[in-house]
N, C-alpha and C positions, 0 to 999 in steps of 0.2 A: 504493500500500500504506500510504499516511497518513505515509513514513519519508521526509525529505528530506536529499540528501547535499551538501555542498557544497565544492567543491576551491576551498582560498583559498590564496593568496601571502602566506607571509607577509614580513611589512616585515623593513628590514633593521633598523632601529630597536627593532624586538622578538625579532629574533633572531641581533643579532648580528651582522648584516647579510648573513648566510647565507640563501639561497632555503630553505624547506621546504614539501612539499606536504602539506597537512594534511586529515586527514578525518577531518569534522567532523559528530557521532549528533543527531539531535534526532528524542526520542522524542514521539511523541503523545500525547494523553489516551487513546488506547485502549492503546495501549503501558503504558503506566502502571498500564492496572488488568488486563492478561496477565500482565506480574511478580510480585504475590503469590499468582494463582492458582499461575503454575510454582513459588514457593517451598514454597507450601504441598502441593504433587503429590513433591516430593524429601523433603521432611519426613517423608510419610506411606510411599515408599518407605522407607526411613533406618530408620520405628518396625515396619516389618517385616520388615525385614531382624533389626532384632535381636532381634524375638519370634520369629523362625523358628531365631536360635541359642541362644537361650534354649533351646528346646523339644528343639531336638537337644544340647546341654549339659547338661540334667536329668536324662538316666542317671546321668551318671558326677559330680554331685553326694554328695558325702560321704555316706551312710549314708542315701541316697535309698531308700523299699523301698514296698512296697503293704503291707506286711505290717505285725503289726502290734507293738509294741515289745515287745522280749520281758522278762515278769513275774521281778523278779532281786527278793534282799533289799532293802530302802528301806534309806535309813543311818541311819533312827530305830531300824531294829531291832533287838532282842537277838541275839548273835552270843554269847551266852556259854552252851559247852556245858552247865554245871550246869543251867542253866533251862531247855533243851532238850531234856535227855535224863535230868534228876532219877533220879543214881543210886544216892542212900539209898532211893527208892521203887523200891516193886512196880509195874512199867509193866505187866506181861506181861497179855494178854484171855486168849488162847489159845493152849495150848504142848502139841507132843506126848506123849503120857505114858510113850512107853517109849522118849524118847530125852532125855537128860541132865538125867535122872530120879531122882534119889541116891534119892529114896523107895518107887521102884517095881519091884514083883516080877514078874516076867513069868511070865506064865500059859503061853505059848507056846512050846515048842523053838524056833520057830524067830527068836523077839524075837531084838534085840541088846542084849548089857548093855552099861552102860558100859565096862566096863572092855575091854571087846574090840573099842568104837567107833572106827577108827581115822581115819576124815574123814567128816564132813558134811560136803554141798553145800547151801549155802541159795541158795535160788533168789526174789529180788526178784521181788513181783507187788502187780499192783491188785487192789482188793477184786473190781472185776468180770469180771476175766479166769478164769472158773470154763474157760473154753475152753483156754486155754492150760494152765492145771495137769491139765487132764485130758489133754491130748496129751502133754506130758511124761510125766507117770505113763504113758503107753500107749505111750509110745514109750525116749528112751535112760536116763529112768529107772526102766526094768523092769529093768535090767542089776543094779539092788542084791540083785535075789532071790540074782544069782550071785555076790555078793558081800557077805558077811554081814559084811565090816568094813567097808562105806560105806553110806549114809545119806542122803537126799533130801527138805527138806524146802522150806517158802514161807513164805515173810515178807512180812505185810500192817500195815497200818497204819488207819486209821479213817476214816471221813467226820465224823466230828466227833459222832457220837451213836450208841450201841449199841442204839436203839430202834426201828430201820427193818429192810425188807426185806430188804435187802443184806446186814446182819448176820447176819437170819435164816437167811440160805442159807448165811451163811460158817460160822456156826458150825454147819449141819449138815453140812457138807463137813467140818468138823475131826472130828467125831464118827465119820462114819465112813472117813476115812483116816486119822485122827491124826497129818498130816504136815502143818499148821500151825500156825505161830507168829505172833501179831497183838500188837504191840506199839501202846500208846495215845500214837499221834501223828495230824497230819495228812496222809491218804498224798496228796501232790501232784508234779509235777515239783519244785516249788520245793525239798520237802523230802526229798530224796535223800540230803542229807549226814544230816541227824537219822536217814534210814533206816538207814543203813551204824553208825551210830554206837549205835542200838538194837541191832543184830548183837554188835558189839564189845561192848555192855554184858552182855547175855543170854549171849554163851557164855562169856567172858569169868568172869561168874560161877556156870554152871551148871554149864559143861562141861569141869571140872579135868579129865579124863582122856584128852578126846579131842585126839590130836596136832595134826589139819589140819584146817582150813575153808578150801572155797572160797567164794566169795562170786559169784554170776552172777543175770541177769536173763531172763525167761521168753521172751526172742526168741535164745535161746543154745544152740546143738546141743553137747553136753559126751561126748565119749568115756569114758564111768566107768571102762572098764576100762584106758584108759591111764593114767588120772588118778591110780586106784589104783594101778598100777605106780609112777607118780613116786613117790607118797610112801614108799610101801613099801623103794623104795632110796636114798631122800634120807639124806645122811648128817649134811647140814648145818642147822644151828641157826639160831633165827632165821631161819624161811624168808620172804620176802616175794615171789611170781614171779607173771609173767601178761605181757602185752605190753607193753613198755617203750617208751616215750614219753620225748625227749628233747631240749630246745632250746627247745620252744613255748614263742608267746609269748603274754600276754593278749590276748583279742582285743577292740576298744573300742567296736565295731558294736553299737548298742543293740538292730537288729533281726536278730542271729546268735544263733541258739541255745546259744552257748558265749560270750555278751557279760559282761565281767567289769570291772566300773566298778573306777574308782583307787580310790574308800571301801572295797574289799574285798580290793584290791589292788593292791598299786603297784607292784610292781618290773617288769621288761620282760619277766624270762625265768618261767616256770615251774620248780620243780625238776624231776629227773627224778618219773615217776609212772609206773604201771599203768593200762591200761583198765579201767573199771568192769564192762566188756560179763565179765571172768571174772578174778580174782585170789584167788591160793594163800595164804594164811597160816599158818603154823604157830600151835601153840597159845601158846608163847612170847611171841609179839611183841601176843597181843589186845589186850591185858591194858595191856601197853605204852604202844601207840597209845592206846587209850579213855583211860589218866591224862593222858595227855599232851596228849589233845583238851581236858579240863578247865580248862588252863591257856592255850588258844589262843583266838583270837576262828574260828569257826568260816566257813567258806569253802562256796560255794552248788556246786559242784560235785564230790561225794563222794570221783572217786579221786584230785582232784589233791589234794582234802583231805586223806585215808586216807594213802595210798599214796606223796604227793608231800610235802605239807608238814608231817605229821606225821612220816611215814618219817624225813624229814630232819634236826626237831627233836631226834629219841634215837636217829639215829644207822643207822641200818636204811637197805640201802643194796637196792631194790627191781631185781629180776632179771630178764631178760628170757629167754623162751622161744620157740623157734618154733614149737613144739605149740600155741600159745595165739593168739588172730587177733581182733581187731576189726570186720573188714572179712567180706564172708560169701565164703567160698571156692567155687571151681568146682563141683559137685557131679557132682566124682568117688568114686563110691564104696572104691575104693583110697586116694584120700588120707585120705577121713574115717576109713578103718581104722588110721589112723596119725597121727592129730591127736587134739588137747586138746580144742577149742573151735572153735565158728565162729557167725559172728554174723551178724544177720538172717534167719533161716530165717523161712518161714510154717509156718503149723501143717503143712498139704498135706505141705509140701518136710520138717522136723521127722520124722514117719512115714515118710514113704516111702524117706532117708535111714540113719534107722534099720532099717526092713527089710534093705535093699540093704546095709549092715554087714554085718550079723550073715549075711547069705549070702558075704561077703566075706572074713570076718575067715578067716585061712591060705591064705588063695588069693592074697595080693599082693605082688608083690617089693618090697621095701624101699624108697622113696622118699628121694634124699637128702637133708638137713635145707637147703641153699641153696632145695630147690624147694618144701619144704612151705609158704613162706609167701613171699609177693613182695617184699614190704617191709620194710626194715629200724629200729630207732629212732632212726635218725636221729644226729645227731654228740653222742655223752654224755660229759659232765666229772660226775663225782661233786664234789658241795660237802657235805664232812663236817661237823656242827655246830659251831657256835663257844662 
């Protein structure tokens, strides 16, 4: 095999005079050049082993994702509500005319005047959701015919130019339902807080007379006629209510839909807040909030903005309701007879919801409030301003 062994004695002279048997390697020339092969064969094991745990390791890589980074304010950007929401100016495209309307006579018995308006619902939409405003109107809110002190209208915002088709169609859908309002901003995901903050400016200064606004978004099934109910027996001032949110923390995931960099906010906890998906306000606290955004640097997610960190700023301590849901509930027609809100409906589920109500409504025993909603807000410390 080219390998010879050799057993030697060694001397006592070299070892002390102890016998040892020794054995003894003499490698060959071919020996010789088999060793860098075998080194180089473990090496190349060795760099695959670690690209194989590489590869399974790359999950769970910090804010690893295929997705792609989610679009937040840059930190060059203005964050200051004046220049956002400029509320010495006339923003307003398009506003109902027979709703908080100081100048308008109503031709109609059956108009609402101001003075007997006692809640709007504005209802968040894109310019191009004509689908969506028209299943609402056809569905829970047709409930306003039976109720001539509530009010249903949408809030749009712009593509950046009033000279297009979109426009075209929007402003013939105002023409003939008159139930919206387009205030001149960008309507984007990004810009949800300028959207909310457009609201608060507009009724803020239109709607001195009307008590409540809710504020929701066009994927929101809304009981008008319980809604109605709360306000009508609310005794309390400075109303601020809708699901209450408590404890959360920023999340730092650049590819989550709720990623909130430290330039826009640093502290660990959230205050308490409301869901955006439906929140109550009294006409009190618009007014309020809107000044007081003035003086804030503005925050890309509307209700912790609203509801959370302005609430907090003057003192408005945001209430939780179990009538009120973020999450989209069972579609049980009993419960929806007995809820505020519920979120994610499809258009489909929206109609067919509201039918099944309205065959509903007195036919359902009572529901108790632990089970109308599964979820609670979570562990809340109110932090009064300083």
């Amino acid at each position: 095999m080219g390998v010879r062994y050799q057993l030697l004695k060694a001397a006592g002279r070299q070892n002390g005079g102890n016998g040892h048997s020794i054995l003894q390697y003499d490698a060959t020339p071919e020996d010789e050049q088999a060793c860098p092969n075998s080194k180089i064969n473990s090496g190349l094991i060795v760099v695959v082993l670690l690209f194989l745990g590489f590869i399974m390791y790359l999950p769970f890589f910090p804010f690893s994702s295929n997705r792609p980074i989610v679009l937040v304010w840059p930190a060059n950007q203005s964050r200051n509500a004046i220049v956002l929401s400029r509320p010495k100016e006339n923003t307003t495209i398009l506003a109902p005319s027979s709703i908080c309307n100081q100048n308008h006579v109503s031709s109609t018995s059956n108009a609402t005047s101001n003075s007997d308006l006692v809640l709007l619902v504005v209802v968040c939409s894109a310019m191009s959701n004509f689908q969506e405003r028209k299943t609402i109107r056809e569905s829970w809110a047709s409930d306003q015919a039976s109720l001539p002190q509530t009010k249903v209208i949408f809030l749009l915002g712009t593509i950046g130019n009033l000279t297009n088709d979109l426009q075209t169609n929007v402003t013939r859908e105002s023409d003939l339902h008159d139930d919206i309002l387009q205030e001149d901003f960008i309507d984007s995901y990004a810009n949800l807080t300028v959207k909310s903050l457009m609201l608060l400016k507009w009724f803020s200064k239109s709607c001195e007379k009307v008590p409540y606004v809710l504020k929701t978004d066009d994927d929101v099934f809304i009981n008008l006629k319980n809604l109605h109910a709360l306000v009508t027996k609310n005794k309390k001032t400075n109303l601020l209510m809708g699901t209450l949110i408590c404890g959360a923390a920023p999340i730092r995931d650049p590819y989550n839909k709720w990623f909130s960099p430290k330039y826009m906010y640093g502290k660990k906890r959230y205050p308490n807040y409301l869901s955006g998906t439906a929140y109550l306000m009294s006409r009190s606290i618009t007014s309020t909030l809107y000044e007081a955004a003035l003086d804030t640097p503005v925050f890309h997610m509307e209700d912790i903005f609203i509801t959370g960190i302005l609430a907090q700023t003057v003192g408005i301590k945001p209430e939780d309701n179990v009538g009120f849901s973020y999450v989209k509930r069972r579609a049980t027609p009993c419960l929806y007879v007995q809820i505020i809100s519920s979120h994610h409906l499809s258009m489909g589920e929206m109609r067919d919801m509201h039918k099944k109500v309205k065959e509903k409504t007195g036919k359902c025993s009572p529901i108790k409030k632990k089970f109308l909603r599964t979820y609670g807000p979570g562990r809340c410390v109110w932090t009064p301003p300083k």
